[in-house]
C-alpha positions as CSV (number, residue, x, y, z in Angstrom):
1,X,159.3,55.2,107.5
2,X,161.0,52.0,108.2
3,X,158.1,49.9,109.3
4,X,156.7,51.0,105.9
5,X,159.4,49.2,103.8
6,X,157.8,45.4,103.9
7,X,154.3,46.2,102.9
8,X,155.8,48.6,100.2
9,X,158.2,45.3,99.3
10,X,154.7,43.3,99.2
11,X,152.8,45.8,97.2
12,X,155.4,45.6,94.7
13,X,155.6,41.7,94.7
14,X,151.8,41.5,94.0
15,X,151.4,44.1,91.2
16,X,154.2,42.5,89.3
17,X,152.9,38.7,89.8
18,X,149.3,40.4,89.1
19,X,151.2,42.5,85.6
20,X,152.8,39.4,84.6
21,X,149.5,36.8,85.2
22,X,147.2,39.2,83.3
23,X,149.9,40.8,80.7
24,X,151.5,37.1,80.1
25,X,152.7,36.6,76.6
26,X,152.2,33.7,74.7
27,X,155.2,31.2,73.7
28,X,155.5,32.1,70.8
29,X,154.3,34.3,68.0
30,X,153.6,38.2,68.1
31,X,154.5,39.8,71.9
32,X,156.2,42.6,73.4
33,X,159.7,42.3,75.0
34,X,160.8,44.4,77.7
35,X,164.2,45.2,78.1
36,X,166.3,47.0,81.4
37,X,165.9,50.7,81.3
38,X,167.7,52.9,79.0
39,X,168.4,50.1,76.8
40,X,168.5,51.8,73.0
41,X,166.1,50.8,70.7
42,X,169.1,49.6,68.7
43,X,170.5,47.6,71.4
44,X,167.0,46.0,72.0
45,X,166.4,45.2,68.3
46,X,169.8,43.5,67.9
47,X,169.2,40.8,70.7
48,X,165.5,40.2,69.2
49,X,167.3,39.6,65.9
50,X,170.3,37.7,67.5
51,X,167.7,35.6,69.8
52,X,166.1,34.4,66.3
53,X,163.0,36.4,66.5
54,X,161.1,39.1,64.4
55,X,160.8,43.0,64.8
56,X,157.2,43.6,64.2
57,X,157.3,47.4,65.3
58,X,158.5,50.2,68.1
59,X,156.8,51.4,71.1
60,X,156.3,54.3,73.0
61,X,159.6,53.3,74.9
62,X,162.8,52.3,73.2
63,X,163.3,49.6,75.4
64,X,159.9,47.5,74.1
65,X,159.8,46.0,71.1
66,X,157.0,44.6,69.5
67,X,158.2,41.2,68.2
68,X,157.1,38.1,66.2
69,X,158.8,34.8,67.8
70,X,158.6,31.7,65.8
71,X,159.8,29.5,68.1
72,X,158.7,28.2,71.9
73,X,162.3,28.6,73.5
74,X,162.6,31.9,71.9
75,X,162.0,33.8,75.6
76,X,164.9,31.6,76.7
77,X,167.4,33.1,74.3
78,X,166.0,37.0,74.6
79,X,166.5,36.2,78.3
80,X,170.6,35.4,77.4
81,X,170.2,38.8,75.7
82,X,168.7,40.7,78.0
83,X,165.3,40.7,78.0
84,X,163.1,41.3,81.5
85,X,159.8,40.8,80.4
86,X,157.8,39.0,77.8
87,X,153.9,40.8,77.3
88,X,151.1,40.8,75.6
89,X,151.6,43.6,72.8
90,X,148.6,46.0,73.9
91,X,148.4,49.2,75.7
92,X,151.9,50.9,76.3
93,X,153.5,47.9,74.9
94,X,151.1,48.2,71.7
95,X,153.1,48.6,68.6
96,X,153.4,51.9,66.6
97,X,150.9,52.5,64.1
98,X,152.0,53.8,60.9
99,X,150.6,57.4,62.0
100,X,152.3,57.8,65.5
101,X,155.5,57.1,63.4
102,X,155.5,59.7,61.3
């Protein structure tokens, strides 16, 4: 099992360079911010709010949040928060629609 450990440490290097090339979010305006595991959605909203930015909507996971950034440095200060992550709002880390909330 051991000699199995670096190319599982390699796989996993590549598919997150690869997620976060293909999945990058832009600087600024609307994205979706990943936070640790288990975060609460209200933990996760507060940073977004305390790191100047907008809640645009929920995801499937309470530790997403679809956001609106008006500013460049905004991943900066989500990353003093606690953000991981900063993506391209589609797919898991699409936004709720109105629907799928109720």
């Amino acid at each position: 099992m051991r000699e199995f450990v670096p190319a599982l440490i390699f796989s996993l290097a590549v598919l997150l360079i690869t997620f976060t090339t293909v999945a990058a979010a832009p600087e600024q305006g609307e994205m979706a911010v990943v936070f640790p595991p288990f975060t609460s959605e209200q933990a996760a909203w507060t940073a977004i709010l305390q790191a100047g930015a907008f809640v645009v909507a929920p995801t499937r996971l309470s530790n997403i949040v679809v956001i609106y950034a008006p500013s460049a440095d905004f991943q900066q200060r989500a990353r003093a928060e606690g953000a991981l992550l900063f993506v391209k709002a589609e797919g898991l880390c699409a936004p709720l629609t109105p629907k799928e909330l109720s």
